[in-house]
C-alpha positions as a Markdown table, in Angstrom:
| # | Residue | x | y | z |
|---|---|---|---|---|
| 1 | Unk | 134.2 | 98.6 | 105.1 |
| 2 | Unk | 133.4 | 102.3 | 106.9 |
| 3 | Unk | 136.2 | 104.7 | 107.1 |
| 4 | Unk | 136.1 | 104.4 | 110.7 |
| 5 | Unk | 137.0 | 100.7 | 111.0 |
| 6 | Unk | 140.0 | 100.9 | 108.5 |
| 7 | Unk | 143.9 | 100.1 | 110.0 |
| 8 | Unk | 145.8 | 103.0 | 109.3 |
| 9 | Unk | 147.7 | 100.9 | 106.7 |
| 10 | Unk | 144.3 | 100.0 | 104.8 |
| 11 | Unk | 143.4 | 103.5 | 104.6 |
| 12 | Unk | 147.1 | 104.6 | 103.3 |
| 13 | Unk | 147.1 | 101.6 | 100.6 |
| 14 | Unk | 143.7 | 103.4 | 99.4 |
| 15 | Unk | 144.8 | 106.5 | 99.1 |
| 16 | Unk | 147.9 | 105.4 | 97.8 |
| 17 | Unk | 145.8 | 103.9 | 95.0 |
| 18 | Unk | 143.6 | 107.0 | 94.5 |
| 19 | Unk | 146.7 | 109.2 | 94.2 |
| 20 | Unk | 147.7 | 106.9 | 91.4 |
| 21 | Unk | 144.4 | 107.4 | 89.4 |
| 22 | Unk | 143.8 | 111.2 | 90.2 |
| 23 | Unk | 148.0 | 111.3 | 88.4 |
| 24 | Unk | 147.1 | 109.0 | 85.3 |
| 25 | Unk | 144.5 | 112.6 | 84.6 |
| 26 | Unk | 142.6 | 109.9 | 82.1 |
| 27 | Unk | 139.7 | 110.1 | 84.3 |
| 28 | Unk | 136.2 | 112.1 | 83.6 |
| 29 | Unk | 136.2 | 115.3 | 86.0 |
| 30 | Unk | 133.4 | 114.0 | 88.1 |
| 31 | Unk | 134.9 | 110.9 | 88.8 |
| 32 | Unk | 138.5 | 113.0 | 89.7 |
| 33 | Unk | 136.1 | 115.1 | 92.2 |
| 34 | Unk | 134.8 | 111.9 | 93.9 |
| 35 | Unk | 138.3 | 110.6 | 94.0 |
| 36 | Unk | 139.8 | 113.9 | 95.5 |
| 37 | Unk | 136.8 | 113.7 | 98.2 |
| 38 | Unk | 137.1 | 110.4 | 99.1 |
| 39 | Unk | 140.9 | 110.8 | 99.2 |
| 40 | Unk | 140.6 | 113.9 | 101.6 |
| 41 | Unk | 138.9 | 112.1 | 103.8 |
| 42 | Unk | 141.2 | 109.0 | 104.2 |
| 43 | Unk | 143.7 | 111.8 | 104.8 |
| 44 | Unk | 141.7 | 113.0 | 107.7 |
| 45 | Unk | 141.3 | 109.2 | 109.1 |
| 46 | Unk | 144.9 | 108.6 | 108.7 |
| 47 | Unk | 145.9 | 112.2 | 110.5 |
| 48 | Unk | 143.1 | 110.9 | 113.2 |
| 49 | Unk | 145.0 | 107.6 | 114.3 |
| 50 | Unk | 148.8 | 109.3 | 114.2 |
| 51 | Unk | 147.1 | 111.6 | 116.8 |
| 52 | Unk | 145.6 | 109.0 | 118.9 |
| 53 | Unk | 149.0 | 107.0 | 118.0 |
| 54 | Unk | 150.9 | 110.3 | 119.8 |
| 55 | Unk | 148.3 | 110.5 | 122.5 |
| 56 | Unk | 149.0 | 106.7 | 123.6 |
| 57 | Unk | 152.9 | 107.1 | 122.8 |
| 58 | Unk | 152.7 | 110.2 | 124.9 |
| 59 | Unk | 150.9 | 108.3 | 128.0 |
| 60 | Unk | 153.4 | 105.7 | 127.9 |
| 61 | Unk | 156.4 | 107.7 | 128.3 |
| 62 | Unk | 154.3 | 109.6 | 130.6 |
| 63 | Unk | 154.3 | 106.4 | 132.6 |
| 64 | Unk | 157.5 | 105.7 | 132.7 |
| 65 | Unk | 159.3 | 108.4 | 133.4 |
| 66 | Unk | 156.8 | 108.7 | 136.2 |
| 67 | Unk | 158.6 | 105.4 | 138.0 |
């Protein structure tokens, strides 16, 4: 599954489970790297749907107090 189609709580379950390996520090450096890059950008997908999250919570109160 692409980055882009994971649910916000997908992505935070894998990089939940990537913060677990990168503390264990049992694994090769190389493999830690990937890890750290992969985990960056989950990080960056997650902060991408709060914001569009705020931007839709923002519209709706927007919306109402508009009435």
């Amino acid at each position: 599954m692409a980055k882009k189609e994971l649910t916000f709580e997908q992505a935070k379950e894998k990089l939940d489970g990537i913060v677990e390996k990168l503390s264990s520090g049992n694994l090769p450096i190389d493999q830690m790297v990937k890890l750290y890059e992969e985990g960056a950008e989950l990080s960056q997908h997650c902060l991408g749907l709060l914001s569009a999250y705020e931007a839709r919570l923002e519209q709706v109160d927007k919306y109402i107090l508009e009435e």
